[in-house]
C-alpha positions as a Markdown table, in Angstrom:
| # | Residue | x | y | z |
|---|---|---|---|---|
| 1 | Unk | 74.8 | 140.8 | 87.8 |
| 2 | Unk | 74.9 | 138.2 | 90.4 |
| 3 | Unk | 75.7 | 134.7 | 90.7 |
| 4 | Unk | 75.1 | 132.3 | 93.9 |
| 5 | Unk | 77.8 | 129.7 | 94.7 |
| 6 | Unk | 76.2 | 126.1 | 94.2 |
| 7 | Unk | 79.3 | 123.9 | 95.9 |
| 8 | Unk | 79.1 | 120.4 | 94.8 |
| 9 | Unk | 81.2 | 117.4 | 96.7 |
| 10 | Unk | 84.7 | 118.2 | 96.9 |
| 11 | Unk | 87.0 | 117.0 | 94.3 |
| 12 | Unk | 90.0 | 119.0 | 95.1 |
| 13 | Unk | 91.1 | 119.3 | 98.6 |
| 14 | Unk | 91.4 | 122.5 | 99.9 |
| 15 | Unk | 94.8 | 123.8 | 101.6 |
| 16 | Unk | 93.6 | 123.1 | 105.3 |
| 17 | Unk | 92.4 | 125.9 | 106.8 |
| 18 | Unk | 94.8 | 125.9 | 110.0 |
| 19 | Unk | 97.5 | 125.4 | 108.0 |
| 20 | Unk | 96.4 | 128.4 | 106.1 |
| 21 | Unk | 96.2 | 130.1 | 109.2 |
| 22 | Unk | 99.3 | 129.5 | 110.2 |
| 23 | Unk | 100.9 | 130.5 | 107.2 |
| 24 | Unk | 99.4 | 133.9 | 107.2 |
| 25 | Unk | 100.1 | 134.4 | 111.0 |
| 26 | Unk | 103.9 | 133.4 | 110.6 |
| 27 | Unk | 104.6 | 135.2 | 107.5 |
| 28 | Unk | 107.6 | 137.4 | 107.4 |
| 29 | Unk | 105.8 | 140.3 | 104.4 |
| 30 | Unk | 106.8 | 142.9 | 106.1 |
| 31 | Unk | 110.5 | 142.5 | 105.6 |
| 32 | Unk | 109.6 | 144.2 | 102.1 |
| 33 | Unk | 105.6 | 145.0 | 102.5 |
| 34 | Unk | 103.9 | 147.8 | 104.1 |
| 35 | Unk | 100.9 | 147.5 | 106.3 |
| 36 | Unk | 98.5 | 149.3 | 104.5 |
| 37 | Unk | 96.0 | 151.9 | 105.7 |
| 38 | Unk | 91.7 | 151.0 | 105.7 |
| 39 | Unk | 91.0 | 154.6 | 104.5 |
| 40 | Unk | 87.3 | 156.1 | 105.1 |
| 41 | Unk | 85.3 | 156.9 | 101.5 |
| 42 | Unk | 83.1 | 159.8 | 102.7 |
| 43 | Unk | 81.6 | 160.9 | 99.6 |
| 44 | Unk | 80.8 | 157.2 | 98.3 |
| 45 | Unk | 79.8 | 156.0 | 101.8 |
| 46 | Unk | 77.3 | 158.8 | 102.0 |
| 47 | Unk | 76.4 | 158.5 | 98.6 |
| 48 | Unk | 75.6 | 154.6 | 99.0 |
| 49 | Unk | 74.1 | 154.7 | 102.8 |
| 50 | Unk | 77.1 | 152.5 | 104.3 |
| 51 | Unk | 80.4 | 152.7 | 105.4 |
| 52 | Unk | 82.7 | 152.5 | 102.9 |
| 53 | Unk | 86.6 | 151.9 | 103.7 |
| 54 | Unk | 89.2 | 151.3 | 101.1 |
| 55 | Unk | 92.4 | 148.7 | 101.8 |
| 56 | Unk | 94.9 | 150.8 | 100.1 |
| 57 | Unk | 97.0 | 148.1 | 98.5 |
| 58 | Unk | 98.3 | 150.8 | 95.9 |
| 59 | Unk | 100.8 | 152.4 | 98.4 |
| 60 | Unk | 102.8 | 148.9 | 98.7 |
| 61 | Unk | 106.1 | 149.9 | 97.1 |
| 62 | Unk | 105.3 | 148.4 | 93.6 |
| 63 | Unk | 101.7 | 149.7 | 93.5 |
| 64 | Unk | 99.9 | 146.2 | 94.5 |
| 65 | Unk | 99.5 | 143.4 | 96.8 |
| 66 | Unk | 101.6 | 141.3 | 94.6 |
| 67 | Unk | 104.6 | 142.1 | 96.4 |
| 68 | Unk | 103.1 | 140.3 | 99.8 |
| 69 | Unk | 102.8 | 136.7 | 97.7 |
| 70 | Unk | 105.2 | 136.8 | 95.7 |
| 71 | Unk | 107.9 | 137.6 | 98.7 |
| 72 | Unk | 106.1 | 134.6 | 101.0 |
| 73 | Unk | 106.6 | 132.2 | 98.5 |
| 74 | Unk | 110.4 | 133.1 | 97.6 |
| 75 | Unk | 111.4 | 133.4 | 101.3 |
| 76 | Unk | 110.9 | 130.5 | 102.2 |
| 77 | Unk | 113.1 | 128.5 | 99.2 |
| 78 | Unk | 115.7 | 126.9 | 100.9 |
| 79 | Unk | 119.7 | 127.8 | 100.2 |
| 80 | Unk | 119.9 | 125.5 | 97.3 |
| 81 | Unk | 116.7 | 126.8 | 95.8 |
| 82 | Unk | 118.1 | 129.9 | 96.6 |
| 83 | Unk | 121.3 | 129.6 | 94.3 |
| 84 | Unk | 119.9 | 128.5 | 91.4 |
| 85 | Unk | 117.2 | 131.7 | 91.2 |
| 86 | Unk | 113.3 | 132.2 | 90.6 |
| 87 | Unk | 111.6 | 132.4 | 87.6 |
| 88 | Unk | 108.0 | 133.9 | 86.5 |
| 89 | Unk | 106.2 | 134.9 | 83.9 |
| 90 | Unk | 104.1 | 138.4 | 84.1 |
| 91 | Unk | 103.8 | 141.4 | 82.5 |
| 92 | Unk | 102.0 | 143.4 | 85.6 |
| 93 | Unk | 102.3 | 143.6 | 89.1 |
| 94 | Unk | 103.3 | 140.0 | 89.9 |
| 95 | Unk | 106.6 | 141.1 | 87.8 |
| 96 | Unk | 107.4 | 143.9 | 90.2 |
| 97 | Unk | 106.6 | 141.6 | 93.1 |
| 98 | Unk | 108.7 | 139.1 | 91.9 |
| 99 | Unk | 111.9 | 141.2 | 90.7 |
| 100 | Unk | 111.7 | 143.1 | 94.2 |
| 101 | Unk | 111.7 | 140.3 | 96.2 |
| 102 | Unk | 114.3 | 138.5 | 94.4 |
| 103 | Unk | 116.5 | 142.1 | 95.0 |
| 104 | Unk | 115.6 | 142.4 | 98.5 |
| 105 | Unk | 116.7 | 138.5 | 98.8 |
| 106 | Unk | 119.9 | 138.9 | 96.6 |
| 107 | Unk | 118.6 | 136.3 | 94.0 |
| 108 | Unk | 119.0 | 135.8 | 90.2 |
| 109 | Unk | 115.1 | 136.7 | 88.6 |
| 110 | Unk | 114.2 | 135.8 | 85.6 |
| 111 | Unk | 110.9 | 137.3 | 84.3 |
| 112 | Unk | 109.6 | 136.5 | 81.0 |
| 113 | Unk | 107.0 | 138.4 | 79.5 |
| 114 | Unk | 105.2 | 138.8 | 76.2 |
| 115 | Unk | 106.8 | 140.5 | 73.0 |
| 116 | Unk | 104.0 | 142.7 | 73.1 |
| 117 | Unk | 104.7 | 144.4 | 76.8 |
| 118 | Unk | 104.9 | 147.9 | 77.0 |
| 119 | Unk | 108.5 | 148.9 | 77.2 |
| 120 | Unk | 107.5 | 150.9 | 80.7 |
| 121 | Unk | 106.9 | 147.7 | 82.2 |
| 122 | Unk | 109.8 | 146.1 | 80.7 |
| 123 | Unk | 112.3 | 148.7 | 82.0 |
| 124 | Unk | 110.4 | 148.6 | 85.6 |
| 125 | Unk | 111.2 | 145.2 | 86.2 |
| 126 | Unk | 115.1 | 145.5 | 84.7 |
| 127 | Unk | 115.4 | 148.7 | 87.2 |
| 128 | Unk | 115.1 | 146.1 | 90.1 |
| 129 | Unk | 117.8 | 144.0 | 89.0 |
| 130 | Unk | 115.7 | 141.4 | 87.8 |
| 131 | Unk | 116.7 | 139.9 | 84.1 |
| 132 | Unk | 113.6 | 140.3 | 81.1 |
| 133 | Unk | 113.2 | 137.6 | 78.7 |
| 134 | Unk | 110.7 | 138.6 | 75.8 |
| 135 | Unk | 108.9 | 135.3 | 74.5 |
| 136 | Unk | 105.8 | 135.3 | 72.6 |
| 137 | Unk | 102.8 | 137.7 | 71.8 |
| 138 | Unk | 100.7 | 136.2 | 74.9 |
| 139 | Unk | 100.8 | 135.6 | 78.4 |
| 140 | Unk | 100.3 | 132.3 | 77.6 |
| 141 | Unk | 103.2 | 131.8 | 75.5 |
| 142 | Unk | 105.6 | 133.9 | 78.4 |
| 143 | Unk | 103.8 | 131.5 | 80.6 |
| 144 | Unk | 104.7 | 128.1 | 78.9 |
| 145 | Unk | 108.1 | 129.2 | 78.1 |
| 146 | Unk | 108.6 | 130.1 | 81.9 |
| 147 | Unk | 107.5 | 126.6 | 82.9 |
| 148 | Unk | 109.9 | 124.8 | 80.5 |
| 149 | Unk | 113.0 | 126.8 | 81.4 |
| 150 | Unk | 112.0 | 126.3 | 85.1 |
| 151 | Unk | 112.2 | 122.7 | 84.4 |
| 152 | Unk | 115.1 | 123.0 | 82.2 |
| 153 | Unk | 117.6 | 125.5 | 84.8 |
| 154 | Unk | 116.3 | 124.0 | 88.3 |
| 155 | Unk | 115.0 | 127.2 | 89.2 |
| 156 | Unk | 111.7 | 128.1 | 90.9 |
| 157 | Unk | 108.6 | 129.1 | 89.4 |
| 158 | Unk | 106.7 | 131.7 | 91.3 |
| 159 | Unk | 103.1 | 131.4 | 90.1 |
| 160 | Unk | 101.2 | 134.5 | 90.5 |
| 161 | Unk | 98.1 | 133.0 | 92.6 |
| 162 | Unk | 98.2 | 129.1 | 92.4 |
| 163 | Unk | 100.8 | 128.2 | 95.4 |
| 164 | Unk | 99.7 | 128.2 | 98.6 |
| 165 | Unk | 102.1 | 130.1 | 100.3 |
| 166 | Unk | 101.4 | 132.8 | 97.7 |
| 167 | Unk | 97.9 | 132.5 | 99.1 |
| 168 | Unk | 98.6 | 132.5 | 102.3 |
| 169 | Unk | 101.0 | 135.9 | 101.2 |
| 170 | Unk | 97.7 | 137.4 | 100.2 |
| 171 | Unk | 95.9 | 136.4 | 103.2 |
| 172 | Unk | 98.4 | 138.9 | 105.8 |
| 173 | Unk | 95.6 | 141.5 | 103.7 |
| 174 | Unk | 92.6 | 139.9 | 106.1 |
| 175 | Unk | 94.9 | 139.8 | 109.1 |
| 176 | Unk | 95.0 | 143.6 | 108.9 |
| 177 | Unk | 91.4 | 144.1 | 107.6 |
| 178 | Unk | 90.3 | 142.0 | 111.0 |
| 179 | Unk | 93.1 | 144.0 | 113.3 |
| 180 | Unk | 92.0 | 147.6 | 111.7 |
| 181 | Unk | 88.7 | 146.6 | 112.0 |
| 182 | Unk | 87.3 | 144.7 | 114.9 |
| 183 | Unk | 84.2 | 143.7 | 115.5 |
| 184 | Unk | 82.5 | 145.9 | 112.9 |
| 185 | Unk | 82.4 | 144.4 | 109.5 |
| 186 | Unk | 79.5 | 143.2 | 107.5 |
| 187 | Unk | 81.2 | 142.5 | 104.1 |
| 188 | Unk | 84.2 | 142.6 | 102.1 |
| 189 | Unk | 84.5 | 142.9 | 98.4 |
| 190 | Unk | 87.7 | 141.6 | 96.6 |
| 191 | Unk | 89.1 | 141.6 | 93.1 |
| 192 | Unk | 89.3 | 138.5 | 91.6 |
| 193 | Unk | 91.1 | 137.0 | 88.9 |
| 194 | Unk | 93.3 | 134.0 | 89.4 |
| 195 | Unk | 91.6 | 133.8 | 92.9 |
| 196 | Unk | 94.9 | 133.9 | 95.4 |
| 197 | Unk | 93.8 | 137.6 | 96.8 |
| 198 | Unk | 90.4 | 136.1 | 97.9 |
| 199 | Unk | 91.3 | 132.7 | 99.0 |
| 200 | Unk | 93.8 | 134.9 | 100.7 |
| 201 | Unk | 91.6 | 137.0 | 102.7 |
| 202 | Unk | 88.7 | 135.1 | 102.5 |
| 203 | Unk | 90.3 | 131.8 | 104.5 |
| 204 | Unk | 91.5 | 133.6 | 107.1 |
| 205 | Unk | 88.3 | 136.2 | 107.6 |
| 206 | Unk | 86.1 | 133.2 | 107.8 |
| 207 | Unk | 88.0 | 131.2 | 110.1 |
| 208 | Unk | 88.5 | 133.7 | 112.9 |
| 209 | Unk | 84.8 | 136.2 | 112.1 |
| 210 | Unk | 82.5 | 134.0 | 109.8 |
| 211 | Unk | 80.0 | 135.9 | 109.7 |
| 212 | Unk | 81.4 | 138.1 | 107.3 |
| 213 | Unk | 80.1 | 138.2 | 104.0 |
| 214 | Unk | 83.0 | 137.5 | 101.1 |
| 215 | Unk | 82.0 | 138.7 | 98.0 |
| 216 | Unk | 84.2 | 138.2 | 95.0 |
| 217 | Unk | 84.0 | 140.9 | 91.7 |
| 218 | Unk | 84.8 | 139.9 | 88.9 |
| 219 | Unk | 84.4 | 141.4 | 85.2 |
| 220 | Unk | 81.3 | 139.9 | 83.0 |
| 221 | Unk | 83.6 | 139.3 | 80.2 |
| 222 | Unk | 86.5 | 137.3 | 83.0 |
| 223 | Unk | 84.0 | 135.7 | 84.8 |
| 224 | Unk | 86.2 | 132.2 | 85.6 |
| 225 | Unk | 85.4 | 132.3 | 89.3 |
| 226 | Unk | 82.0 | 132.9 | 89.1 |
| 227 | Unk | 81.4 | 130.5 | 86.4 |
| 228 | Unk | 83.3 | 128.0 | 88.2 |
| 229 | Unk | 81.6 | 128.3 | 91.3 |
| 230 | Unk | 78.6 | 127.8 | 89.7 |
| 231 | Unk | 79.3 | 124.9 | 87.6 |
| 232 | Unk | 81.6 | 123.2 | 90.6 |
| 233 | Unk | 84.5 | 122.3 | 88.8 |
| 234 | Unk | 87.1 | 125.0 | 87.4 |
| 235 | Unk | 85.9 | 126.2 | 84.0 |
| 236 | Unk | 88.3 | 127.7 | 81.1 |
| 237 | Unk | 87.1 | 130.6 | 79.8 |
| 238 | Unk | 87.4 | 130.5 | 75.6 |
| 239 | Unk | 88.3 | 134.8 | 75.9 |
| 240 | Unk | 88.6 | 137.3 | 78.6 |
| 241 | Unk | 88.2 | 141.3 | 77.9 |
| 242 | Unk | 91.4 | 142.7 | 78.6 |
| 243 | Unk | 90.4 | 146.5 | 80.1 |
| 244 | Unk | 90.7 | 145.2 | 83.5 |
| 245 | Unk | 93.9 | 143.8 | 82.7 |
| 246 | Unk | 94.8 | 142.7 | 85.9 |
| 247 | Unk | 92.4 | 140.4 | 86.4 |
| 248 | Unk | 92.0 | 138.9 | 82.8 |
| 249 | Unk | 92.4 | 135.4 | 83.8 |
| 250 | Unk | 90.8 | 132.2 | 81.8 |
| 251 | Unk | 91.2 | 130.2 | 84.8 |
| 252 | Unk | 91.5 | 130.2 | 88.4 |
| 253 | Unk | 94.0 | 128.3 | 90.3 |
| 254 | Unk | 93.5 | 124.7 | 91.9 |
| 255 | Unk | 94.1 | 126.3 | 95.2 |
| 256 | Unk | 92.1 | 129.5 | 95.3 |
| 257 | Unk | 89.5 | 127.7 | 93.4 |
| 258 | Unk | 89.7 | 125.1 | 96.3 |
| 259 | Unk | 89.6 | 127.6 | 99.3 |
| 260 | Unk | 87.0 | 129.9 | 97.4 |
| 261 | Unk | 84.3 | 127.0 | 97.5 |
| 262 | Unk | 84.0 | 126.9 | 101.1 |
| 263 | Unk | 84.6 | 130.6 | 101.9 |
| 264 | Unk | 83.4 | 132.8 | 99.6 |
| 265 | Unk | 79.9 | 133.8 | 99.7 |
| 266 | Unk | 78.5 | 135.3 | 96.8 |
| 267 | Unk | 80.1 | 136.9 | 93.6 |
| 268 | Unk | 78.9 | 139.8 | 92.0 |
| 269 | Unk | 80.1 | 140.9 | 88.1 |
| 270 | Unk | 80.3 | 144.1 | 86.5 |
| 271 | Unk | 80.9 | 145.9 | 83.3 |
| 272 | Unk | 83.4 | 148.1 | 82.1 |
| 273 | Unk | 80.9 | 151.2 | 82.4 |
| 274 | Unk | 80.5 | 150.1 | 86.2 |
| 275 | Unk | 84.5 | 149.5 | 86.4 |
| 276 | Unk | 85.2 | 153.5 | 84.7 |
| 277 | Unk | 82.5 | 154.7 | 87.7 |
| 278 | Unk | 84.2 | 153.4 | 90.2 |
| 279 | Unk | 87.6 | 154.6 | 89.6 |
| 280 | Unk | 86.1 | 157.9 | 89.1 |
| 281 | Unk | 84.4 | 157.0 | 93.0 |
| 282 | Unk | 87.6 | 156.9 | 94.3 |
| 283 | Unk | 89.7 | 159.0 | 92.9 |
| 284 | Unk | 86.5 | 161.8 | 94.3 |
| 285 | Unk | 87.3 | 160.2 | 98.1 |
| 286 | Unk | 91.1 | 159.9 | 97.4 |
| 287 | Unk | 92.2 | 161.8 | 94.6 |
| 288 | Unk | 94.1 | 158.4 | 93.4 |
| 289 | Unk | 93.4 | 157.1 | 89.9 |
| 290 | Unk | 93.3 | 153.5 | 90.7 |
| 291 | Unk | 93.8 | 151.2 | 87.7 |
| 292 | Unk | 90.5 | 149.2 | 86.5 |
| 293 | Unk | 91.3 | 146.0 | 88.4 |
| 294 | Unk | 91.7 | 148.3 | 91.4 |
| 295 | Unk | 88.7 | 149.6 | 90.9 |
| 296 | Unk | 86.8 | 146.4 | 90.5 |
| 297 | Unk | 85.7 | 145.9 | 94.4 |
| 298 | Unk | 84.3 | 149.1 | 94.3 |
| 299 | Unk | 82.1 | 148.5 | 91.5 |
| 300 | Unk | 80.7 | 145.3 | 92.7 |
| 301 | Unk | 80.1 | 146.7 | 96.2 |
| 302 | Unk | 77.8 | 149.1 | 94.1 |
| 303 | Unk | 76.0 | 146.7 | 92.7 |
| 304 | Unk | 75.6 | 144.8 | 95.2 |
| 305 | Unk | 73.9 | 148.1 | 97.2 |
| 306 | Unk | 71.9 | 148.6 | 94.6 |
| 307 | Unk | 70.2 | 145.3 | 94.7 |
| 308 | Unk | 69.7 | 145.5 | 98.2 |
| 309 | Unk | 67.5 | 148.4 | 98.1 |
């Protein structure tokens, strides 16, 4: 299933895009990021009839991209900021991002997460120094809880996509798609859920090759991008499906929504069979199980292919 961006007058104002820019070009990542390989898919792109290459954001050192916003956002807090610590609520990858930043930075994390977190997770985050507060059954309720003690203690909330140096973190992903890949792309497909990966890439792609297509995927049962593309305002979803975990969002942020309206091109939505396909796709070309949010791009860049024939 596809759905069409209709992009109504502006309401929000978008981070400028030279500012964006400039954020992605002058970000310091790689004091704790990796640059990360764009790995050939023989067996899918011979499968599909196109070349296929995967942006293997799973060999980061916590497994994600996470690390890259999380770490641009926290570097740049000022001494002050600095001493009285960060705080965010997560029970995924932004956790690791956030607790390994704050280690590699020497400050105080706090990261609260829902009761309901699999200890795993929980001990994950404590092994990077960072300090786990359990509140609530939800994200939501780790979430609100997070945002009162930030206003409570003084210290700084890292929000997991709606900051626009957390964006612009996100965006060194296109800087290295474009450097890898010069003069030869037709399309990129990214994961979406809160929308800072794609205003991310998608800002900066567009700005310096803009003829390249941005697709977003997203699942048919967390479809808030889409949906608010369509309907030109952000929408709250009243559910999300929770197999692709990682992108189980009920609403995108005012800044990727912002940046996604004037750079992304088309999204594409897929179900959980589509999602399961996909991770079996590339673990074939890779012999990596990729978790279902992972594995999201590759199932909308079937779909897409699909339709085209």
């Amino acid at each position: 299933m596809a759905c069409r961006p209709v992009v109504p007058p502006h309401t929000v104002r978008a981070v400028p895009f030279d500012v964006l820019l400039r954020d992605i070009l002058t970000s310091r990542v790689y004091d704790v990021a990796r640059e990360t390989p764009l790995d050939a898919a023989p067996r899918l792109s011979s499968r599909l009839g196109v070349s296929v290459l995967l942006k293997r954001e799973d060999l980061q050192p916590v497994f994600s991209f996470k690390i890259r916003g999380a770490y641009n956002r926290m570097v740049r807090l000022t001494a002050e900021e600095r001493s009285r610590g960060v705080i965010a609520a997560s029970a995924g990858n932004h956790a690791q991002g956030v607790a390994m930043s704050a280690q590699f930075l020497g400050l105080h994390a706090r990261i609260v997460m829902p009761r309901t977190t699999p200890e795993i997770k929980v001990e994950a985050v404590r092994g990077r120094g960072a300090e786990v507060v359990l509140e609530g059954d939800t994200y939501g309720d780790a979430y609100a809880f997070a945002i009162d003690e930030a206003a409570r203690s003084g210290a700084t909330f890292v929000h997991p996509f709606d900051d626009p140096l957390v964006i612009a973190g996100q965006g060194t992903v296109g800087d290295e798609i474009v450097r890898q890949r010069p003069g030869a792309l037709g399309a990129i497909f990214v994961p979406v859920g809160g929308g800072g990966l794609i205003a991310g890439i998608a800002g900066y792609v567009k700005a310096v090759m803009p003829d390249v297509r941005m697709i977003g995927v997203e699942p048919v049962d967390a479809d808030a991008m889409a949906r608010s593309l369509t309907a030109g305002r952000r929408v709250v979803l009243e559910r999300v499906g929770l197999f692709a975990d990682g992108v189980a969002v009920r609403e995108v942020g005012v800044h990727p929504f912002a940046i996604a309206r004037d750079s992304v091109d088309e999204m594409v939505l897929v179900d959980n069979d589509a999602i399961c396909a996909a991770i079996k796709d590339v673990f074939d070309d890779t012999r990596t199980i990729m978790e279902p949010a992972g594995a999201l791009s590759v199932a909308g860049l079937k779909a897409w292919v699909a339709r085209q024939d």
